[in-house]
C-alpha positions in Angstrom: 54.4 62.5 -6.3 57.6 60.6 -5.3 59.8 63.5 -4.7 57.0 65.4 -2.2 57.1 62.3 -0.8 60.7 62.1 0.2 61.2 65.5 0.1 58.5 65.4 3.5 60.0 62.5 4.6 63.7 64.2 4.7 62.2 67.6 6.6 60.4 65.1 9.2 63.6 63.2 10.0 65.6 66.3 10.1 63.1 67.9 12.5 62.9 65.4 14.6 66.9 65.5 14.8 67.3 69.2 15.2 64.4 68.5 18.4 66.1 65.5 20.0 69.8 65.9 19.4 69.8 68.7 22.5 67.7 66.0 24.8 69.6 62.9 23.9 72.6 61.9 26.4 75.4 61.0 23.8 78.4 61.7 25.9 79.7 59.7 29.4 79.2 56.5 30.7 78.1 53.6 28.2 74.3 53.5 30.0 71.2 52.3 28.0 70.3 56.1 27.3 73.6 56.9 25.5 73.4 53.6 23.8 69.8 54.6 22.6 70.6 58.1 21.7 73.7 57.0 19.7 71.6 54.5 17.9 68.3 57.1 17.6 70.7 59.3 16.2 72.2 56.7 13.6 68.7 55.7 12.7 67.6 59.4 12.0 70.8 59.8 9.7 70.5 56.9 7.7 66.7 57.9 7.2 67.9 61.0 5.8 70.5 59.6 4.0 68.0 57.3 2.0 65.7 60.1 1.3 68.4 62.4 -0.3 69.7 59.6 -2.4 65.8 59.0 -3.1 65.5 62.2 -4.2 68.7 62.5 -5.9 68.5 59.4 -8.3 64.4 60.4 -8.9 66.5 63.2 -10.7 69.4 61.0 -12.3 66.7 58.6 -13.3 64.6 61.4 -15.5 67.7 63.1 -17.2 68.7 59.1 -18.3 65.0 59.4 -19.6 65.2 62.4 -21.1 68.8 61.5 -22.7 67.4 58.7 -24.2 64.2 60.5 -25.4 66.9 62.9 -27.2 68.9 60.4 -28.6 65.7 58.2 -30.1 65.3 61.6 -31.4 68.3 62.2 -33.0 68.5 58.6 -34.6 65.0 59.1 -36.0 66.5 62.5 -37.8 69.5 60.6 -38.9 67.2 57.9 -41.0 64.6 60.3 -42.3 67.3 61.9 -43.7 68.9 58.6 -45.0 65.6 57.7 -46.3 65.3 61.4 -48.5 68.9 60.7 -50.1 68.3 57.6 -50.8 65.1 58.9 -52.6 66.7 61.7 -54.4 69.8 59.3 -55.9 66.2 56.9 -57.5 67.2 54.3 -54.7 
């Protein structure tokens, strides 16, 4: 659910980037609109920013998860085979 989440969260603020970007003064004089479209603008970027890194470590996060499942795994192997040679040498 977390990834739909940010991943509707990312094409909302990108939207409404692509639709203001063409309306906001950015250029000229330092007047209260280019001041608010600079920091609009800023806002909307570091909004995407944290949902691309949201959905970017939701991914990290499950392949540490699974690499740990895998190595559990792998350990488990390692002393069931322990356990059968101890077995066979009358241990």
């Amino acid at each position: 659910m977390r990834k739909w989440k940010h991943g509707i969260y990312l094409l909302a603020a990108l939207g409404m980037l692509v639709y203001a970007l063409p309306r906001l003064e950015l250029s000229g004089a330092w007047t209260a609109a280019t001041v608010f479209g600079i920091m609009w603008s800023a806002l909307a970027m570091l909004v995407i920013a944290a949902n691309l890194r949201a959905l970017a470590s939701d991914r990290e996060r499950e392949r540490r998860r699974i690499a740990a499942i895998r190595r559990q795994q792998a350990f488990s192997r390692e002393q069931a085979a322990a356990r059968r040679r101890s077995a066979r040498r009358g241990g």
